[in-house]
VOFI-418695 format. One record per residue: z, y, x of N, C-alpha, C in turn. Coordinates in steps of 0.05 Angstrom, whole numbers, plus 5000, padded with zeros to 4 digits. Layout:
// VOFI-418695
{site {Z Y X} {Z Y X} {Z Y X}}
...
// end
This chain:
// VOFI-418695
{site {7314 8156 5053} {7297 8151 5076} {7283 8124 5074}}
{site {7296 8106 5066} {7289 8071 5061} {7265 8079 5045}}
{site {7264 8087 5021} {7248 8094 5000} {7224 8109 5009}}
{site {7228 8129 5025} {7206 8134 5034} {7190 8124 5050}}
{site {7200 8106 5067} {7190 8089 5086} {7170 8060 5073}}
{site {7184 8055 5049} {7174 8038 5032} {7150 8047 5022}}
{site {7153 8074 5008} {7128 8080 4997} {7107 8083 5015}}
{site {7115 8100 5043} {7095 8102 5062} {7073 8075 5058}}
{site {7089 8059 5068} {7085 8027 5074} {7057 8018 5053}}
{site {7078 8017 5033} {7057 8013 5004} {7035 8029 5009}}
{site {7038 8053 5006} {7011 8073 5008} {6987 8060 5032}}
{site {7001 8062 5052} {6986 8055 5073} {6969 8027 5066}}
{site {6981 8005 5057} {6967 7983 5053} {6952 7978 5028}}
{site {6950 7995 5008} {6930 8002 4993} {6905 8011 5004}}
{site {6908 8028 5012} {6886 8049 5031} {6878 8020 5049}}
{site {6889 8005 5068} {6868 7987 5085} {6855 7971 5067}}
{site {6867 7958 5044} {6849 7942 5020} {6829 7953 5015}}
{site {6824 7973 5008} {6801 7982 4995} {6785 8001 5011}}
{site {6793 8001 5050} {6782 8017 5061} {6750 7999 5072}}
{site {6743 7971 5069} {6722 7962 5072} {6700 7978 5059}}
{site {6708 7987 5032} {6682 7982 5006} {6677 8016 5020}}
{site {6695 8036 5027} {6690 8064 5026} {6668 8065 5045}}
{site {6668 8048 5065} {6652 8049 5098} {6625 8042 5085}}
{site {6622 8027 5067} {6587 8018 5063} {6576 8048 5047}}
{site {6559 8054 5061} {6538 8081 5058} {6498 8072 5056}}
{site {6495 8076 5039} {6465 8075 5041} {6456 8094 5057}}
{site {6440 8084 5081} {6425 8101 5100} {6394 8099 5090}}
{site {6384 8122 5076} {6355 8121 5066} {6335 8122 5094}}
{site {6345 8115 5114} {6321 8112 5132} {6325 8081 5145}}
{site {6339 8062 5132} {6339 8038 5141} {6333 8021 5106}}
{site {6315 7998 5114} {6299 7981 5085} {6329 7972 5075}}
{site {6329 7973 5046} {6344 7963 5029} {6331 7932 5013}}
{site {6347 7913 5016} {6337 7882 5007} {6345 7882 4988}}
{site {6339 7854 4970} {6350 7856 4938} {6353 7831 4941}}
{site {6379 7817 4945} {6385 7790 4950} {6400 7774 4927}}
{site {6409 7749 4923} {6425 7734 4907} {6451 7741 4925}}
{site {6467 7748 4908} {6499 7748 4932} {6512 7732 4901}}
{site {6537 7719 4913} {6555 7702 4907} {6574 7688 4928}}
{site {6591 7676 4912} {6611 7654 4932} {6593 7638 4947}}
{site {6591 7642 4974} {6581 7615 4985} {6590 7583 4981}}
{site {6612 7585 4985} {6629 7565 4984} {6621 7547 4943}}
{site {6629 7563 4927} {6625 7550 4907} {6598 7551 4888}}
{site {6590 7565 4904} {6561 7574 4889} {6532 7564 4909}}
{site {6523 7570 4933} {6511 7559 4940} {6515 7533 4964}}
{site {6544 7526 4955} {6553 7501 4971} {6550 7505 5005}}
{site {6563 7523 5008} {6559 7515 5048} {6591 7518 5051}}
{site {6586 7505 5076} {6608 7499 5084} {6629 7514 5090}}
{site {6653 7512 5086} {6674 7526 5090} {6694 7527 5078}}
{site {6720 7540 5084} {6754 7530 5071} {6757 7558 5047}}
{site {6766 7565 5029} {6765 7589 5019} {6736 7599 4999}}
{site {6750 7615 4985} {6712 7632 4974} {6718 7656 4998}}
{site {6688 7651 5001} {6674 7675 5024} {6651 7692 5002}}
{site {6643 7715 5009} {6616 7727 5003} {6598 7713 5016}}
{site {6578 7716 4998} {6548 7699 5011} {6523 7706 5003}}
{site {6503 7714 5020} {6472 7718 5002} {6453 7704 5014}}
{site {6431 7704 4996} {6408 7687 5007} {6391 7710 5020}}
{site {6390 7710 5033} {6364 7726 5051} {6334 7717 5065}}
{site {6319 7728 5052} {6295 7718 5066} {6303 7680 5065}}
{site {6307 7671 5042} {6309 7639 5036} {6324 7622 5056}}
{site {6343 7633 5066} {6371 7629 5086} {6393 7639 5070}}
{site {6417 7629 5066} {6446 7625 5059} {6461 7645 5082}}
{site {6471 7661 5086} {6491 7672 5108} {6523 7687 5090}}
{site {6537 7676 5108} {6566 7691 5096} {6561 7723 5102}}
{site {6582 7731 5089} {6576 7764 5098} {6602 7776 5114}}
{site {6598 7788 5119} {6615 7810 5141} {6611 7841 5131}}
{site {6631 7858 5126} {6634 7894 5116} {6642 7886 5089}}
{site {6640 7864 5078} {6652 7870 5051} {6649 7846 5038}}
{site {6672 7838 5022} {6680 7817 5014} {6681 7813 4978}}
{site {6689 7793 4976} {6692 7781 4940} {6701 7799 4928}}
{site {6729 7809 4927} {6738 7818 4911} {6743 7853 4921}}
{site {6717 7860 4936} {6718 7887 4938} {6702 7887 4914}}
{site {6688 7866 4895} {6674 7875 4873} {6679 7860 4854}}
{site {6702 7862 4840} {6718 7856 4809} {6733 7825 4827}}
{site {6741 7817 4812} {6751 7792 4812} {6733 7763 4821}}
{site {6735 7749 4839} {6711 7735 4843} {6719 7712 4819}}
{site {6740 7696 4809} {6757 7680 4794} {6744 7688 4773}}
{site {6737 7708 4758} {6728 7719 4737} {6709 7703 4719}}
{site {6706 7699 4689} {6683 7682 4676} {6652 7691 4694}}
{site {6653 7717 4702} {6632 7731 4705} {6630 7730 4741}}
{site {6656 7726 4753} {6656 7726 4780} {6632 7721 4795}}
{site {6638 7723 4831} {6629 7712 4845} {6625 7680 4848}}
{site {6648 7667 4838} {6655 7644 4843} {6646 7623 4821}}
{site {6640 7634 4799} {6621 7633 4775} {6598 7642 4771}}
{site {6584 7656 4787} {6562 7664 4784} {6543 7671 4808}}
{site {6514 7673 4803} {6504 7693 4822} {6496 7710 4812}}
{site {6489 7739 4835} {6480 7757 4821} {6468 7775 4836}}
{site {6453 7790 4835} {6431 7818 4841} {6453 7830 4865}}
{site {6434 7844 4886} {6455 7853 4900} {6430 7876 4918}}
{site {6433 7896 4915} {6418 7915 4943} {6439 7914 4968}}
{site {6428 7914 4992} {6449 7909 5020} {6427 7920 5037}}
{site {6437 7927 5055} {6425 7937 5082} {6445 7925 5109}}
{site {6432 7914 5133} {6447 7906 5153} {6427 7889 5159}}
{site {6444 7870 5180} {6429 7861 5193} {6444 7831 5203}}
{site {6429 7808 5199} {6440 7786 5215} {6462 7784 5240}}
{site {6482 7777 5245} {6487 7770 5273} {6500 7748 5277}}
{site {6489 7733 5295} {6490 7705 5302} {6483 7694 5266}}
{site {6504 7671 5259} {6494 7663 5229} {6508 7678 5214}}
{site {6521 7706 5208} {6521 7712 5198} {6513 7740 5181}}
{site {6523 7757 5156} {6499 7779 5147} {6516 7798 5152}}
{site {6519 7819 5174} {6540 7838 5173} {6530 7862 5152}}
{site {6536 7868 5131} {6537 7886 5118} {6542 7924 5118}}
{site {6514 7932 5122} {6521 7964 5112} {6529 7979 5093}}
{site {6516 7967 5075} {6506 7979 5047} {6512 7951 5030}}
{site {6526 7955 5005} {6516 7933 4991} {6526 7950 4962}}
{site {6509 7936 4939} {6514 7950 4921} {6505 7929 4893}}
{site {6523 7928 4878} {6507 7909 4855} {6491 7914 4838}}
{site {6470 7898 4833} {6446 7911 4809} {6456 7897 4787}}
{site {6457 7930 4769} {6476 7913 4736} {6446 7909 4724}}
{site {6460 7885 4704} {6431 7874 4686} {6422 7890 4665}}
{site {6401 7885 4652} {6392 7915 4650} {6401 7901 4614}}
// end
């Protein structure tokens, strides 16, 4: 019974980790942007405790909201967030200073 309860447990908290990235859907009747996303924090220096997600939009800096660093590889990574910037399609929309996220998706280099 313990055992099962455990695994439940485990199961269950896998599933909320990775239940951000499943919710972002491209809606083809709302504009898709092509922004710089990276660590805010170590990459385009704004303020804050932690690496956060971050893109430049329309030549503004905003953290993001729907999806985070390491819903895409490792941010720590030679190649990371936290090491790098990089290509990003997103859909959403500002609120207050931040970019709440619909859609986001990375553009690999060609």
């Amino acid at each position: 019974m313990l055992l099962s309860l455990i695994t439940l447990l485990l199961f269950t908290a896998a599933n909320a980790q990775d239940s951000t990235s499943k919710k972002l859907v491209l809606n083809p009747k709302n504009p898709v942007y092509e922004v710089a996303a990276t660590c805010g924090t170590c990459m385009f220096k704004m303020e804050g405790k932690g690496c956060h997600l971050a893109i430049k939009f329309k030549g503004k800096d905003y953290f993001v909201d729907g999806t985070n660093l390491d819903d895409h590889g490792d941010a720590h990574d030679a190649e990371g967030f936290c090491n790098a910037i990089k290509k990003a399609k997103v859909q959403g929309s500002i609120v207050g200073d931040r970019f709440l996220v619909t859609y986001f998706e990375l553009v690999k280099n060609k």
